[in-house]
N, C-alpha and C positions, 0 to 999 in steps of 0.2 A: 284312491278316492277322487272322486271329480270335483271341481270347482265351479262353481257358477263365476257368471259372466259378472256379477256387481263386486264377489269376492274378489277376483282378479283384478276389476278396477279400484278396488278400497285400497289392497296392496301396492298398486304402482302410484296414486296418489302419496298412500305412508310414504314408501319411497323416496316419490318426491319433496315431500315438507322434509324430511331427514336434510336430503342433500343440500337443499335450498336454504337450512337451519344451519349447517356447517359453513355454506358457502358464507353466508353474512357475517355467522362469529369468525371466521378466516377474515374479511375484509375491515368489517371493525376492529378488529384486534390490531391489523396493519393500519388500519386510519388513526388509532391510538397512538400506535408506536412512532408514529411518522409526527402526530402534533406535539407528541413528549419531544420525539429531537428538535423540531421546528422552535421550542421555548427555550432550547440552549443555545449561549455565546461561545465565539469564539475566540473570547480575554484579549480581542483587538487584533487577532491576527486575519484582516479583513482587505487589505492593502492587496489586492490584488494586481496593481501595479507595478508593487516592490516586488513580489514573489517572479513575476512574469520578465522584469530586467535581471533580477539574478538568475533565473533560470538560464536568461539567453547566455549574460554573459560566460556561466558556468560551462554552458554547450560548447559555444566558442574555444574558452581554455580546454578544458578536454578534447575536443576536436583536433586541437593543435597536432597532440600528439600522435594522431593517428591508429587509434586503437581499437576505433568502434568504425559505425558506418559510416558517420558523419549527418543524422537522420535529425530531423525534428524532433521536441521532446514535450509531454505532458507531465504536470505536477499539480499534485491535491494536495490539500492540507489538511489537517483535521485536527480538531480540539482532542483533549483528554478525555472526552467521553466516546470518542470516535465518530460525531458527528462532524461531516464535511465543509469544511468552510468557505474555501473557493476552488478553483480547478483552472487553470492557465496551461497555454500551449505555445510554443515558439513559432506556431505557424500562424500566429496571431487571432486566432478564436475563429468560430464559427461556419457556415456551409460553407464557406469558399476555402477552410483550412482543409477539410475532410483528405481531398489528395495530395496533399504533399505530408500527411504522416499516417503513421499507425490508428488507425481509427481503435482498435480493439486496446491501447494502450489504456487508453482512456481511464477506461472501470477498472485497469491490472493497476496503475499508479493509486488509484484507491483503493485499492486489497492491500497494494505495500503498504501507504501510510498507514490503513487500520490494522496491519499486522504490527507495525514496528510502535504504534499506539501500546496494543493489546497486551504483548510481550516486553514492556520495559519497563522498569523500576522508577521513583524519587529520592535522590538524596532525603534521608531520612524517614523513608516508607518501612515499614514492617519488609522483612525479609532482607536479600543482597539488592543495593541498590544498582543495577546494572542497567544497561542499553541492551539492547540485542538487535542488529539490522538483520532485514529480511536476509540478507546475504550468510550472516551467520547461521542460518537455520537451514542452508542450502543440504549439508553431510545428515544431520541427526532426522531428516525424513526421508530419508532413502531406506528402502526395504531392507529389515533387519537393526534400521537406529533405532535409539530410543523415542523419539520423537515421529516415528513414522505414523500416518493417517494425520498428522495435523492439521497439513494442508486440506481437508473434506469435513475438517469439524467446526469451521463458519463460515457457511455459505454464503456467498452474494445474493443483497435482496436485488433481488431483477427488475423488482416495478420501479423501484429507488432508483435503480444505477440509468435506468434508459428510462429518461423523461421522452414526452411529445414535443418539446421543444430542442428540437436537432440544431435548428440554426444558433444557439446559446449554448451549444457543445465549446468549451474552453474560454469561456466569456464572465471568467471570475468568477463573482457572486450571483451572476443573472444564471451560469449553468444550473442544469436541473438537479443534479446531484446534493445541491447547496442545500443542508440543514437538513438532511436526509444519514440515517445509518444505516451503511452501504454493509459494511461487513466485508468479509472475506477474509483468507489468509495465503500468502502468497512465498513463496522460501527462497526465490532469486534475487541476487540486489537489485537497489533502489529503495527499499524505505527506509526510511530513519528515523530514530524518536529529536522531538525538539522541546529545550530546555531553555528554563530563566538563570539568572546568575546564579542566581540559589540551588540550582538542580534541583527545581522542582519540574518535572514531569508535563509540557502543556499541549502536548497533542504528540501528529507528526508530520512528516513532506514522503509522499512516495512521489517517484519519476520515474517514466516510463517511455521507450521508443525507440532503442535504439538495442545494444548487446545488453546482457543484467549488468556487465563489469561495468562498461560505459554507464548505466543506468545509476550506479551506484555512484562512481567519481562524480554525475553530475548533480546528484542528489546531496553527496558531501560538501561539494563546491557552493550549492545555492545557500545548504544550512548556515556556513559560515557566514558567508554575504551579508546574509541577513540578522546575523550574531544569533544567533540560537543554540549554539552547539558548546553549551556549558555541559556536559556530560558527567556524569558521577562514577562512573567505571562502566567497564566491559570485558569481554570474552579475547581480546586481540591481545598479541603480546604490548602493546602499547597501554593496556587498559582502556579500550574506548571500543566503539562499536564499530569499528573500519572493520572492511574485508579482510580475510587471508587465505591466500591462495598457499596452502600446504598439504595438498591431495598430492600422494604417489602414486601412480600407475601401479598396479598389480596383475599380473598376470593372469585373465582368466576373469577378471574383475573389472566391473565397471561403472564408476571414474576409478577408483582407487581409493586408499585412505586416507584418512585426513587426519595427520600427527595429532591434533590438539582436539578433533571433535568436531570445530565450527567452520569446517573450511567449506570454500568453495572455488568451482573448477575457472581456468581460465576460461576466456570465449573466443575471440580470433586472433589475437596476436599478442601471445605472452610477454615478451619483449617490451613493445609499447604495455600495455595492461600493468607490468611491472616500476616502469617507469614512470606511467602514472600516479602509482599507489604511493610513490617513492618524495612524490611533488605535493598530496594534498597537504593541505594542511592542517597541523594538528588541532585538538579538539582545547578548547579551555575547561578548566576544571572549575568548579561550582563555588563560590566564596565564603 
């Protein structure tokens, strides 16, 4: 059957109101979601000054031991609702920091912190009050855990994470990511949940830039600094949300198993990485 030429043009206009209908409810929907986070706090954890001296100093001490690159480091925070509060770097913020670290760390230390957010418990919440760091989640999403695909089931919002304000890249509160839900979920160390005396539950710290093991010691290192790390339990033989490296090599297999379930692999120098884990220090428990 033929078409006339007005028919053809009725249907590409339909067409187009369709797409142009969808595109707006897509952009509203994100202008909504973005002034919902924009009206949450972040119960004071705004100090981007303090976050950025503990970061260094933590880089420092881990550094010591020789276990990682010895690289620059980023660190986000984010409230309990997983909106981002500040974002700090040790190469001291902004366009003149971009070469001397991991540019791409950036948005991964916000995936940690909103993962290790997303996945942790409150003393006294419904269910096991536990921690989980990204790092524990490293074994149960590899092909055939329990946990596999988690990593792909909350994506990074993109217009969130990569503001037009480049030169405010690691620049605290002035970063664009700030008051912004980034999302993502990330399964190598460096996030962490962070806690009040009471173990309640008030965001987290992901860090990022260097090995995950490094990533992780210096993520442990800043939480404490900052006393944050009242923790109610976890997955480690310690009870807390630390690393554990107890993957065996198996034959044929690759990394190996992991005795307990939440392990995760060394990265370049067991030894030191070992010795590391051996020096942070412990978590307090909730009062």
């Amino acid at each position: 059957m033929k078409t006339t030429h007005q028919e053809n043009m009725r249907s590409n206009l339909t067409l187009a109101a369709v797409l142009c209908s969808a595109a707006m409810a897509s952009t509203a929907a994100h202008a909504d979601a973005q002034q919902w986070a924009h009206t949450n706090q972040c119960e004071g954890y705004t100090n981007a000054a303090a976050v950025q001296a503990a970061l260094s100093s933590a880089v420092r001490t881990v550094s010591a031991y020789g276990a990682g690159l010895g690289n620059n480091m980023w660190a986000t925070v984010v409230d309990a609702n997983g909106v981002v509060c500040l974002v700090v770097n040790t190469g001291g913020g902004g366009a003149a920091s971009i070469e001397s670290i991991w540019l791409g760390s950036r948005v991964i230390s916000a995936q940690k912190a909103n993962t290790a957010n997303a996945f942790s418990l409150s003393a006294g919440s419904a269910g096991t009050p536990i921690a989980l760091s990204t790092a524990n989640l490293y074994t149960a999403v590899q092909p055939g855990g329990s946990l596999y695909g988690l990593q792909a089931s909350n994506p990074v919002d993109v217009i969130a994470a990569y503001g037009e304000r480049v030169g405010d890249y690691g620049k605290g509160t002035q970063d664009p990511m700030v008051g912004q839900l980034i999302g993502g979920v990330n399964v190598f160390g460096g996030g962490l949940a962070i806690y009040s005396p009471t173990g309640k539950r008030l965001g987290a710290i992901g860090v990022s830039g260097d090995t995950s093991c490094t990533d992780h010691a210096v993520a442990w290192e800043t939480r404490h600094a900052l006393g944050l790390d009242y923790v109610p339990g976890g997955v480690s033989p310690a009870g807390d949300d630390n690393i554990i490296y107890d993957i065996t090599p198996q034959a044929g297999q690759m990394p190996g198993i992991s005795a307990g379930g939440f392990g995760h692999p060394h990265c370049l120098h067991p030894t030191a990485e070992n010795t590391v884990l051996a020096a942070l220090p412990p978590v307090r428990k909730p009062k």
